[in-house]
C-alpha positions as CSV (number, residue, x, y, z in Angstrom):
1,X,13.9,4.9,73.7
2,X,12.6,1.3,72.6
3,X,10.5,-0.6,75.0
4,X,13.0,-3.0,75.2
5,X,15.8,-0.3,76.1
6,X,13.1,1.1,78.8
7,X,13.4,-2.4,80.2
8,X,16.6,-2.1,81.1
9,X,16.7,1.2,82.2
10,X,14.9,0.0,85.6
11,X,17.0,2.0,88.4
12,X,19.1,-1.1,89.6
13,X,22.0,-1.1,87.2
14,X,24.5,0.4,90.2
15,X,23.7,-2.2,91.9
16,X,23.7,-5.0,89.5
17,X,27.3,-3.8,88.7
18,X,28.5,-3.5,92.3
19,X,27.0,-7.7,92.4
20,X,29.2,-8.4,89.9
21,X,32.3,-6.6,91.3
22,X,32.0,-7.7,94.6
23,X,31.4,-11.3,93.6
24,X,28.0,-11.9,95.6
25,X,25.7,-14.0,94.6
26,X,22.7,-11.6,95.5
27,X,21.9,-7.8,95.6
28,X,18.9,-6.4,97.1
29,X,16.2,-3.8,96.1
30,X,13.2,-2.6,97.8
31,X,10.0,-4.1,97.2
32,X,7.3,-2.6,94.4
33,X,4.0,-3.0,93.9
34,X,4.2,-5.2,90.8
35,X,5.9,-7.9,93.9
36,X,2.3,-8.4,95.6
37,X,1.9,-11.5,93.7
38,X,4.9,-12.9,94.1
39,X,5.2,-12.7,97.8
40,X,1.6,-13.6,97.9
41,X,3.2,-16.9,96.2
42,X,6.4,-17.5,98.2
43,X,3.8,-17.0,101.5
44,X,1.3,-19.6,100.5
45,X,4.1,-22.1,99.3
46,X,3.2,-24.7,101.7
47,X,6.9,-25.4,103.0
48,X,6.5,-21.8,104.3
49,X,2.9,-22.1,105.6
50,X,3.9,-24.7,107.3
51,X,7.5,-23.0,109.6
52,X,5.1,-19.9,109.9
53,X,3.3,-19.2,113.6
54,X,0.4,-19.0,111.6
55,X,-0.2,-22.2,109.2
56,X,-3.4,-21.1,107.1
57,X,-3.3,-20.1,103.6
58,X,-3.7,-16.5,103.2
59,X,-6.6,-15.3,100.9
60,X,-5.7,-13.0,98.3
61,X,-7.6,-9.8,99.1
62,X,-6.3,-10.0,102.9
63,X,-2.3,-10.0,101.6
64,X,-3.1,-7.3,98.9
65,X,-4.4,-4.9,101.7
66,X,-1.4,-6.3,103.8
67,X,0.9,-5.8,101.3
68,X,-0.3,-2.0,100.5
69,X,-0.3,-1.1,104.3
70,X,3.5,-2.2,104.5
71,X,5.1,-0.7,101.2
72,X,3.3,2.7,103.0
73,X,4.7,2.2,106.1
74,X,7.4,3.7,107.7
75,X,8.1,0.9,110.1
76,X,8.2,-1.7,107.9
77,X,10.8,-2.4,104.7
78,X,10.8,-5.4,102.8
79,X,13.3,-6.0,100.1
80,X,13.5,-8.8,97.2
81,X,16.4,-10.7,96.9
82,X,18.1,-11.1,92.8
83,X,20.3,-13.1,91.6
84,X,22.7,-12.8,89.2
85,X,20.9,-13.8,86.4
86,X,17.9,-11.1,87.5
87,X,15.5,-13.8,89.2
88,X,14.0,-13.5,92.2
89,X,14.6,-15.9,94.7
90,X,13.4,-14.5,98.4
91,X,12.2,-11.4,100.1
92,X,13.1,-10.2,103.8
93,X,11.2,-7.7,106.1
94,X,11.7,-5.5,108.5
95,X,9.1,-4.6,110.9
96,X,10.2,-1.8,113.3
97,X,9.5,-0.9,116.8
98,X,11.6,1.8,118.2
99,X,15.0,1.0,117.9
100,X,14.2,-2.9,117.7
101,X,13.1,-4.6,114.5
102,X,12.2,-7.8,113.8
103,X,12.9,-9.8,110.6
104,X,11.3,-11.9,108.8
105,X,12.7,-14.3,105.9
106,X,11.5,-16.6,102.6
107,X,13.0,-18.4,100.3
108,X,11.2,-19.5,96.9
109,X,11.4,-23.5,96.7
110,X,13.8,-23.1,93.8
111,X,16.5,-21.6,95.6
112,X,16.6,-23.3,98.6
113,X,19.2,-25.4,100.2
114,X,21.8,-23.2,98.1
115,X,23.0,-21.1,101.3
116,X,20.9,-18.1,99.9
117,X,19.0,-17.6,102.9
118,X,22.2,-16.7,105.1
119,X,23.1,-14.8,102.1
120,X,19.8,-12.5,102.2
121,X,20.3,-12.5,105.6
122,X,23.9,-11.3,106.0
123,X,23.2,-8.5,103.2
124,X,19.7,-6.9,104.3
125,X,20.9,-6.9,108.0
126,X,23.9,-5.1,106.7
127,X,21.9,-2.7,104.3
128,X,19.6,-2.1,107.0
129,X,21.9,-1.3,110.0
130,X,23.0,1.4,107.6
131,X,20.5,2.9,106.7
132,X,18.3,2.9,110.2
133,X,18.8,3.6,113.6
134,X,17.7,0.4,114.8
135,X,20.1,-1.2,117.2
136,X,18.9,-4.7,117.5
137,X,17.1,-7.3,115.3
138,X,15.4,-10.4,116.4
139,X,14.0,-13.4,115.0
140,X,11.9,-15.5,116.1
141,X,12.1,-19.4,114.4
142,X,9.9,-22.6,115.6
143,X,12.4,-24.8,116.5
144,X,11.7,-27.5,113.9
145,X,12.4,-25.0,111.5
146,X,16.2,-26.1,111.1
147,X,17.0,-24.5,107.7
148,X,16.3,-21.7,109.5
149,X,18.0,-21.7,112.3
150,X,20.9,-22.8,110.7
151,X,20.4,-19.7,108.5
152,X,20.5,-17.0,111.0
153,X,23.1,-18.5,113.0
154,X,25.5,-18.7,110.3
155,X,24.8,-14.6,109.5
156,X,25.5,-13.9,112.9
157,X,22.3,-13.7,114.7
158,X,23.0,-15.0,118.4
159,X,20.4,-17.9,120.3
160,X,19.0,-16.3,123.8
161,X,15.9,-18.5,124.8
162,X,13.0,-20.0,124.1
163,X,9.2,-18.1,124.0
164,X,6.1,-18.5,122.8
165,X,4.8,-16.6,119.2
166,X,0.8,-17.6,119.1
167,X,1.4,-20.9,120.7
168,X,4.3,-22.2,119.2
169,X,7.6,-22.7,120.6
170,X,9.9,-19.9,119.0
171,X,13.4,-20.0,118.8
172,X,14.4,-16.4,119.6
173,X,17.8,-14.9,118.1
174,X,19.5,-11.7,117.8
175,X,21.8,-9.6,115.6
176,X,22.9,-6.3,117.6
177,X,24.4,-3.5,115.5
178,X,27.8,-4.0,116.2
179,X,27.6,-7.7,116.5
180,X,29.9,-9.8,114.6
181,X,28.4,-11.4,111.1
182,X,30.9,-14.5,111.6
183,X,29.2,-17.9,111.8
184,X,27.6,-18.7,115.5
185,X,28.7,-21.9,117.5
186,X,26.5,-21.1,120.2
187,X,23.7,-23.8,120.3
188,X,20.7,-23.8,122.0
């Protein structure tokens, strides 16, 4: 087969199809190696820096090794968000703990402000609840961090206090397995 054939032929073309069909926006597939740049690159944006509970660049060796020790991991599962048009536009992660997980969410500047968050969102909680045992996902936001917050609620995720993540005030949400994926009016 041609190189150019071989690029097609990637593993995700069930998937792309099923985008198409269902009319989403977005499909999902599990990150690879070859991503360690990129999220390396959506983490130091300095939009994201800047909502995270820890504000300072992150040096390249320390996210490769990061990187490396999640893609091994069996309690942690972080997937890259494509759009229709086979661009990248966000990752989300997993990081489990029992039957608890906790999520974590970015955007890449390009894409935001298009409702692609809630998007990611709604589809990896989904593809996750299915294909785990955890019952509960949280999130935890600083509450200044409205794109956010306005994210999660709309995919369902349900305010239930305040707390503290390394000395910032967090916004803490949850998305329970059965939980409804309608938008939230609860406010906090």
């Amino acid at each position: 087969m041609a190189w150019r054939g071989k690029q097609l032929v990637d593993g995700d073309g069930v998937a792309r199809v099923l985008m198409h069909l269902r009319g989403e926006r977005l499909r999902l597939r599990a990150a690879r190696e070859e991503d360690c740049r990129l999220l390396w690159e959506w983490a130091n944006d300095p939009e994201v820096r800047s909502v995270s509970f820890s504000s300072d660049p992150i040096p390249w060796v320390h996210h490769v090794q990061w990187f490396k020790s999640k893609l091994a991991s069996a309690y942690c599962q972080i997937l890259v968000a494509i759009d229709g048009n086979e661009r990248p536009v966000g990752q989300v992660r997993f990081d489990i703990n029992g039957k608890e997980a906790i999520i974590s969410v970015s955007v890449d500047r390009k894409f935001r402000g298009k409702g692609l968050g809630t998007e990611m969102i709604r589809l990896a909680t989904q593809q996750f609840f299915n294909n785990s045992d955890v019952d509960v996902i949280h999130a935890y936001i600083k509450s200044d961090n409205k794109a956010s917050v306005k994210a999660f609620k709309k995919a369902g995720f349900e305010f239930i206090g305040k707390t503290d993540v390394k000395g910032h005030e967090a916004l803490h949400f949850v998305l329970q397995r059965n939980g409804s994926q309608d938008e939230n009016e609860q406010s906090y």
